[in-house]
KEVOGU-336000 format. One record per residue (C-alpha): x, y, z; residue in three letters. Coordinates in pm, 1 decimal. Example, Ala and Ser with C-alpha at 12.3 -4.5 7.8 and 13.67 -1.06 7.14 Angstrom:
REM residues 2
<<1230.0 -450.0 780.0> "ALA">
<<1367.0 -106.0 714.0> "SER">
END
This chain:
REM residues 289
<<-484.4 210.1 2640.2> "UNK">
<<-135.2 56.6 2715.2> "UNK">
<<170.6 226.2 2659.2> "UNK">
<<453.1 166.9 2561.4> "UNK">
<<757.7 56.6 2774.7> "UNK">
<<1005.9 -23.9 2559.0> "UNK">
<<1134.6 -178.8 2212.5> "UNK">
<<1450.2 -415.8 2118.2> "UNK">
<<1525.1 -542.2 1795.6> "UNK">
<<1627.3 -883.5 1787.1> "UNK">
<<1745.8 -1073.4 1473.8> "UNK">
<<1444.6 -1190.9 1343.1> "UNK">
<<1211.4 -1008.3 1541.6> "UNK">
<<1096.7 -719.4 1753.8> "UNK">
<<1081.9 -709.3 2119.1> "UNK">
<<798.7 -501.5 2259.7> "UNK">
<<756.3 -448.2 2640.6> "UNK">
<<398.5 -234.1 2772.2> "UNK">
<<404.8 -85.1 3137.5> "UNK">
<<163.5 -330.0 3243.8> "UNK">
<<432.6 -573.4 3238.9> "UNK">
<<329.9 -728.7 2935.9> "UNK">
<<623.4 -839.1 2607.4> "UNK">
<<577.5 -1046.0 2281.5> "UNK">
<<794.2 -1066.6 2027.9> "UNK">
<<652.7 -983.0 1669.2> "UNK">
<<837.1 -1101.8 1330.1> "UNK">
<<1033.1 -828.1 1081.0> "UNK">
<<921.5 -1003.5 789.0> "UNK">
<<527.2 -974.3 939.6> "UNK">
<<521.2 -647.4 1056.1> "UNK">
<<669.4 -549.9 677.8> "UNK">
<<445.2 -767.0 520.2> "UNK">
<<110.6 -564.0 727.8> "UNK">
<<275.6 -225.5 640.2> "UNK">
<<457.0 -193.7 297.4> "UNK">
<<380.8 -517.3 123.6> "UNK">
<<621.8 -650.1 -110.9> "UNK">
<<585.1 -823.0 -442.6> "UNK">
<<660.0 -1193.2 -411.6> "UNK">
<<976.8 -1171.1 -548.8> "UNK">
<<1094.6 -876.5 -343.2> "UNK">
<<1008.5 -1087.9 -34.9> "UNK">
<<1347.3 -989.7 201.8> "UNK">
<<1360.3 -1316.3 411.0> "UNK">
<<1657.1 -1079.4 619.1> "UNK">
<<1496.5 -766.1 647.4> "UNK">
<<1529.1 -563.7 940.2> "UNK">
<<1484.5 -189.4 1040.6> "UNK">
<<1721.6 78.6 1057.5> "UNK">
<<1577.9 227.8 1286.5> "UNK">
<<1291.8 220.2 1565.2> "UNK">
<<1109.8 479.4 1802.2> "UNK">
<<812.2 500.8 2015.9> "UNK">
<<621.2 745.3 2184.6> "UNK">
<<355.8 640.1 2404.1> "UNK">
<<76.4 419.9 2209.0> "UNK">
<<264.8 459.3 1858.2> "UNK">
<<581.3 251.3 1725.9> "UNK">
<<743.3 369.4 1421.3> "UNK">
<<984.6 141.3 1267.3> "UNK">
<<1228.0 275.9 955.3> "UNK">
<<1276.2 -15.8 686.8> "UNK">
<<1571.8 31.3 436.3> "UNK">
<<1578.2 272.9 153.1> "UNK">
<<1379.6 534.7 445.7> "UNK">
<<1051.0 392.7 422.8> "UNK">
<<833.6 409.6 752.4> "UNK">
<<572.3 249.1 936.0> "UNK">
<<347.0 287.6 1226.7> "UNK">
<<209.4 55.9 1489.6> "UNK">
<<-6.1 157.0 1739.3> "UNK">
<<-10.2 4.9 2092.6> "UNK">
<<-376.3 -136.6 2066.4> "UNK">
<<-238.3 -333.4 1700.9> "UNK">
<<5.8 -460.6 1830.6> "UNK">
<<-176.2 -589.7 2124.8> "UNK">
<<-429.2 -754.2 1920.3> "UNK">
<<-162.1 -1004.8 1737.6> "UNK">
<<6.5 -1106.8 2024.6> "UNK">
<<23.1 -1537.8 2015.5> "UNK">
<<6.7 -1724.7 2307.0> "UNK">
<<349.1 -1917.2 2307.7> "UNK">
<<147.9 -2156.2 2563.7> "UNK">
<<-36.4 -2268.6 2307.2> "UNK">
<<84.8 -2104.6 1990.1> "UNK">
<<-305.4 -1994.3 1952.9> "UNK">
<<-366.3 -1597.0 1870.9> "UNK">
<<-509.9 -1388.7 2131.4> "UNK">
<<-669.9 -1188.0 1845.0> "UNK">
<<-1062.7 -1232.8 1767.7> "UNK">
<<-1007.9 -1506.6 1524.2> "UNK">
<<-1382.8 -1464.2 1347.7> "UNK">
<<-1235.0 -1416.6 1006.6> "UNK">
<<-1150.6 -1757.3 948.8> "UNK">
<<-1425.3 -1827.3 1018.0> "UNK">
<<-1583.6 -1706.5 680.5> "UNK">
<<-1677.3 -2070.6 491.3> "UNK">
<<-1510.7 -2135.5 161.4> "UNK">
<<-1669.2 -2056.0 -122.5> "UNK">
<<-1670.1 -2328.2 -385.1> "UNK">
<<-1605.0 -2114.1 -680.4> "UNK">
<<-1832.3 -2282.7 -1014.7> "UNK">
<<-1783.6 -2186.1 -1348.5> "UNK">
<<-1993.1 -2003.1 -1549.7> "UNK">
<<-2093.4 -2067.6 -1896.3> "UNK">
<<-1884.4 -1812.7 -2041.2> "UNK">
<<-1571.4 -1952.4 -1961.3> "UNK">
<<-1663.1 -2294.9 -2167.4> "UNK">
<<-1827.8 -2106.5 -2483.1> "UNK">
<<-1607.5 -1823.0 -2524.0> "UNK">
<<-1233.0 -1955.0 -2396.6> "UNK">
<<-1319.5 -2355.1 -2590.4> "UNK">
<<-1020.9 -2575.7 -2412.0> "UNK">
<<-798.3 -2297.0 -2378.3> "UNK">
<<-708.0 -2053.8 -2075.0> "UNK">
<<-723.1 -1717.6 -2260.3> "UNK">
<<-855.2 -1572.7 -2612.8> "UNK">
<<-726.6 -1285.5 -2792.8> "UNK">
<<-984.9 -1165.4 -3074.4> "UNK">
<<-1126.5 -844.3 -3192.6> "UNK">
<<-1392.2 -624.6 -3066.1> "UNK">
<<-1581.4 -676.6 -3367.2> "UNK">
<<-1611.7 -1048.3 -3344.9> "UNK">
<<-1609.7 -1084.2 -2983.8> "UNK">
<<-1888.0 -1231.0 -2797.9> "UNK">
<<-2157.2 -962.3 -2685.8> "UNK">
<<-2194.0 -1045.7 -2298.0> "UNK">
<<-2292.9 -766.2 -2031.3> "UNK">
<<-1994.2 -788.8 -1757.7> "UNK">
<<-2097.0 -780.7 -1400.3> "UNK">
<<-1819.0 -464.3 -1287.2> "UNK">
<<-1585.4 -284.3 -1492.9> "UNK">
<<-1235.6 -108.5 -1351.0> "UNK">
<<-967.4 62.7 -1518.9> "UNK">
<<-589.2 -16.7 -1501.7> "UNK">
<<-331.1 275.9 -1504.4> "UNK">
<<17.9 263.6 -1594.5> "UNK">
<<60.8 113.1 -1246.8> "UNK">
<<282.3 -210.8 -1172.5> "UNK">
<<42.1 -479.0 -1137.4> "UNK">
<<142.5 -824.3 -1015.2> "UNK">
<<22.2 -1146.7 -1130.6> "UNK">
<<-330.2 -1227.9 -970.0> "UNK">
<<-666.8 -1348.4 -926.7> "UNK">
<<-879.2 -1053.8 -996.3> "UNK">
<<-1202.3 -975.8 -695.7> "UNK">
<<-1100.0 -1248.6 -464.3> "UNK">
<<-1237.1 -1082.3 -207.0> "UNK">
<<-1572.5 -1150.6 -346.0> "UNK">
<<-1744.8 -1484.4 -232.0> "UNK">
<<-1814.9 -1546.0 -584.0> "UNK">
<<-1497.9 -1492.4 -764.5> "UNK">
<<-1592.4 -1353.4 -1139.8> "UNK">
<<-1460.2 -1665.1 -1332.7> "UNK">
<<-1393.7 -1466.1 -1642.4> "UNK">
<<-1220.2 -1120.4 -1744.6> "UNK">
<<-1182.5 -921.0 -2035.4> "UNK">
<<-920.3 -681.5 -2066.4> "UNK">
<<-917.2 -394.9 -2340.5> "UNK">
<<-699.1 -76.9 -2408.4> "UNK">
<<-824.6 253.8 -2401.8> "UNK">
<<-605.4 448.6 -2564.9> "UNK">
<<-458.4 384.5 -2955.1> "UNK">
<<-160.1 218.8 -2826.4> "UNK">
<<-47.3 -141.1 -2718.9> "UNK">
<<-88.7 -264.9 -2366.6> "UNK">
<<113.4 -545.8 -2218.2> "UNK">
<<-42.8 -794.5 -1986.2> "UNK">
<<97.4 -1113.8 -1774.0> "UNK">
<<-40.2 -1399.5 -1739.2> "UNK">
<<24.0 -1691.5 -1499.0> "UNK">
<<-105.3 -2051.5 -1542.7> "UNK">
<<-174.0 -2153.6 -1181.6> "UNK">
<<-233.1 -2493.0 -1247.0> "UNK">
<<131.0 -2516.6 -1453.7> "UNK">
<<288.6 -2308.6 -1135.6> "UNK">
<<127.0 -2547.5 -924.2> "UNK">
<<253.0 -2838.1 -1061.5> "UNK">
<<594.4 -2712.8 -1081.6> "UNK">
<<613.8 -2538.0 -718.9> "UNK">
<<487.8 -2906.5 -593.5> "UNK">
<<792.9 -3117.1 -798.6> "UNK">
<<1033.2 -2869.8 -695.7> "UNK">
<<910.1 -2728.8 -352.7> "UNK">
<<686.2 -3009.2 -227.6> "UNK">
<<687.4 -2934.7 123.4> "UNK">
<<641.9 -2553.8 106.6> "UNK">
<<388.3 -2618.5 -148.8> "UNK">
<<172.9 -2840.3 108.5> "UNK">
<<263.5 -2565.9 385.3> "UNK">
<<76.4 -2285.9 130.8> "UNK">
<<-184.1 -2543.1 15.3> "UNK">
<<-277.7 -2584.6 381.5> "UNK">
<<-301.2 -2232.2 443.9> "UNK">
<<-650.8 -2008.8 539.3> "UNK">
<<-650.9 -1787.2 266.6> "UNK">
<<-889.2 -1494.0 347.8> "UNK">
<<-908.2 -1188.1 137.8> "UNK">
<<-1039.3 -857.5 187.9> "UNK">
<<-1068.5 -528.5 35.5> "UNK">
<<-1333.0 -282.0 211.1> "UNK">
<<-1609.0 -445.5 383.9> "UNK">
<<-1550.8 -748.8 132.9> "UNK">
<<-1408.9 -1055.2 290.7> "UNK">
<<-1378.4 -1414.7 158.7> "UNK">
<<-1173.7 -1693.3 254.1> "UNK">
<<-1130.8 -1934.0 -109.4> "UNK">
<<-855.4 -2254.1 -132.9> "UNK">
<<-549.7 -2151.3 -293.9> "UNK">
<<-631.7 -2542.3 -517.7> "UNK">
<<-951.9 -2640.8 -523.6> "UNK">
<<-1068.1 -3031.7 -644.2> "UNK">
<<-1354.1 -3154.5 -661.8> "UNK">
<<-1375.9 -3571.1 -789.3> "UNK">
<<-1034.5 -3514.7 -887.8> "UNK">
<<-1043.3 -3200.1 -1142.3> "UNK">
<<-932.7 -2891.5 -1075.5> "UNK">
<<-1166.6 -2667.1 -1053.4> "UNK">
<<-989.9 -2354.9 -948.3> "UNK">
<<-652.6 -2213.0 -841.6> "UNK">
<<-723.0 -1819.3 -669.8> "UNK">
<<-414.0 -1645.3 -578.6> "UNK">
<<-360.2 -1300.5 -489.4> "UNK">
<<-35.4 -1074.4 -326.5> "UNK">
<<-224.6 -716.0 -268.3> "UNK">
<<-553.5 -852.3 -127.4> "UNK">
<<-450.5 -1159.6 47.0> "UNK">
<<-500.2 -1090.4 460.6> "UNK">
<<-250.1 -1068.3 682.7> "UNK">
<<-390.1 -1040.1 994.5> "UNK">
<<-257.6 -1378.4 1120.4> "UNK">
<<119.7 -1303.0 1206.9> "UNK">
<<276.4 -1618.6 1005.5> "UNK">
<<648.1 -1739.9 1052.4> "UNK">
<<902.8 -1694.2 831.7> "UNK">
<<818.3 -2022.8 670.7> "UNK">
<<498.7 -1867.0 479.7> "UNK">
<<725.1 -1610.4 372.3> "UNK">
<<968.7 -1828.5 213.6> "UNK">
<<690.4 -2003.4 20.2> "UNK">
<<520.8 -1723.0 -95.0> "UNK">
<<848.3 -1615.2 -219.1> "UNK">
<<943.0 -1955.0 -374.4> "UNK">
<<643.8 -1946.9 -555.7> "UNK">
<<666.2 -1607.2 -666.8> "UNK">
<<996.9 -1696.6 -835.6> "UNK">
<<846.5 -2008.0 -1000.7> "UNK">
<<556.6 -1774.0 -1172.0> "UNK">
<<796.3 -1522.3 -1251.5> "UNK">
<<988.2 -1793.0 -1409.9> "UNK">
<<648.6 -1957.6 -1573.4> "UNK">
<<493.5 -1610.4 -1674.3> "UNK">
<<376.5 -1489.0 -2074.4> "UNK">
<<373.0 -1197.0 -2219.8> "UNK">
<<94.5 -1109.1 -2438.8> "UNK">
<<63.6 -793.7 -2582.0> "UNK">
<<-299.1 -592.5 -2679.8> "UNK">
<<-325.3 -407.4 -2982.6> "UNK">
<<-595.1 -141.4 -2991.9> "UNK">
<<-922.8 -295.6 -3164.7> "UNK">
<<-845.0 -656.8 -2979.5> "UNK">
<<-952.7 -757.8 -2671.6> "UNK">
<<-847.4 -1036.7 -2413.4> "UNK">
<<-1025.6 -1299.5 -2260.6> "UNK">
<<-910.7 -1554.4 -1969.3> "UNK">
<<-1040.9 -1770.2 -1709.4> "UNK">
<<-1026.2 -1569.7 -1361.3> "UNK">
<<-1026.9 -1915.1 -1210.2> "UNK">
<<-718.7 -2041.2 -1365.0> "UNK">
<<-487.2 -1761.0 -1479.9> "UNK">
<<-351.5 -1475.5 -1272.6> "UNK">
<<-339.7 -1131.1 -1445.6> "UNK">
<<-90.4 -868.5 -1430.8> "UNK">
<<64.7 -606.3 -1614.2> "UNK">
<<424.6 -417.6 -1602.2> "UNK">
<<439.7 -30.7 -1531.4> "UNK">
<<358.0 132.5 -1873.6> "UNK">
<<370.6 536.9 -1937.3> "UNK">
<<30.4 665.4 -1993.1> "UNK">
<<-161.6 331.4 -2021.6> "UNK">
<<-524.1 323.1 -1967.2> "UNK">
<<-722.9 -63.9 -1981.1> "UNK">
<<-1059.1 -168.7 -1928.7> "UNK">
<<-1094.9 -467.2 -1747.1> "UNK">
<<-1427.0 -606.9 -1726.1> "UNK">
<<-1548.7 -880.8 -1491.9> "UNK">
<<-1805.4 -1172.8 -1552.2> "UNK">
<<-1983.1 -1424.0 -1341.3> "UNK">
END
């Protein structure tokens, strides 16, 4: 175990110094990003800490508003990059998970017809078993692709409430936030496009395209905030995209709003879903292969 020398924070970034002699800088904007993940929106290209301590193997580092995080020695070790050749000195074996060419399954084509979502009643809705079911709380939730983290990405989704009240949902055309992010943003949108998305939740890891074509369609567009992996320290260039595009869905999202008895349906492949923090909401949401 090394400890820790000493700590400087810099304008972008913080200094760390080990008694074997070792330093590497390591960006504010990652180190938040690991710890206390932000929505898209909320992205603070300026943030820094108020304040910083260390003891031994353990760096805590106070963000704004009094929110901590902790880094141990051995972490921080492990995401050092060689400025040599800008390579990572961490074991890089989870890019190496293959992309997964997401397909889609009949579902998608019988029950959604040429359109990204349906909204119909339980009693005429088509009777299909779904592969999981998980329940949404009153919760924030952003915008998103739901199970990425699965190698097969469910490429539909029902969502239903629970309780005799409304629910509101979100939902984000990626291929109409794609579109616009490239017009606007072209060179941030290659910079994302170009990315190794991996995402992980558990032992569940799986590394998808944010666009994928295939003989010129569009077959799928997989986005999401919570469960993308950030074990690759990234420059504040990623962060600035992700941020731009966060604005643009923001800008590009629907509400739709579930009455009890009805039921939602969209393409998991297509459309990010999300919902806004409700009091005492309850929602099924069902996934299909």
């Amino acid at each position: 175990m090394f400890a820790l020398k000493s700590v400087e924070g810099l304008s972008k970034s913080l200094k760390v110094c080990w008694e074997d002699g070792k330093a590497a800088q390591f960006s504010y904007l990652w180190l938040k990003d690991t710890a206390l993940r932000p929505a898209l929106v909320h992205i603070d290209l300026n943030t820094k800490p108020e304040d910083l301590q260390f003891k031994k193997d353990i760096l805590t580092v106070t963000w704004p508003r009094y929110a901590e995080s902790s880094f141990t020695s051995k972490f921080l070790r492990r995401h050092i990059t060689d400025d040599s050749n800008n390579n990572l000195l961490i074991d890089r074996n989870i890019l190496n998970t293959p992309d997964h060419t997401p397909s889609e399954s009949s579902y998608c084509p019988k029950v959604l017809k040429e359109h990204g979502c349906l909204i119909t009643s339980l009693r005429l809705a088509p009777k299909i078993t779904p592969m999981g079911i998980i329940t949404w709380t009153g919760a924030i939730r952003e915008p998103a692709t739901v199970w990425p983290y699965l190698q097969q990405v469910p490429s539909l989704v029902s969502v239903e409430p629970l309780k005799n009240k409304p629910c509101t949902l979100y939902l984000v055309d990626m291929y109409t936030a794609l579109k616009v992010f490239h017009n606007e943003e072209p060179h941030l949108y290659s910079y994302l496009i170009d990315h190794p998305w991996v995402y992980r939740s558990g032992p569940f890891v799986a590394h998808h395209k944010l666009l994928n074509i295939q003989n010129g369609k569009i077959i799928s567009a997989i986005f999401n905030n919570d469960q993308r992996c950030s074990e690759i320290p990234m420059n504040e260039e990623f962060y600035l995209a992700l941020k731009k595009f966060g604005i643009i869905s923001t800008r590009l999202m629907k509400v739709v709003k579930i009455n009890p008895g009805q039921i939602l349906f969209i393409n998991n492949q297509t459309t990010l879903l999300g919902a806004p923090a409700e009091y005492n909401r309850i929602m099924k949401v069902c996934t299909y292969f």
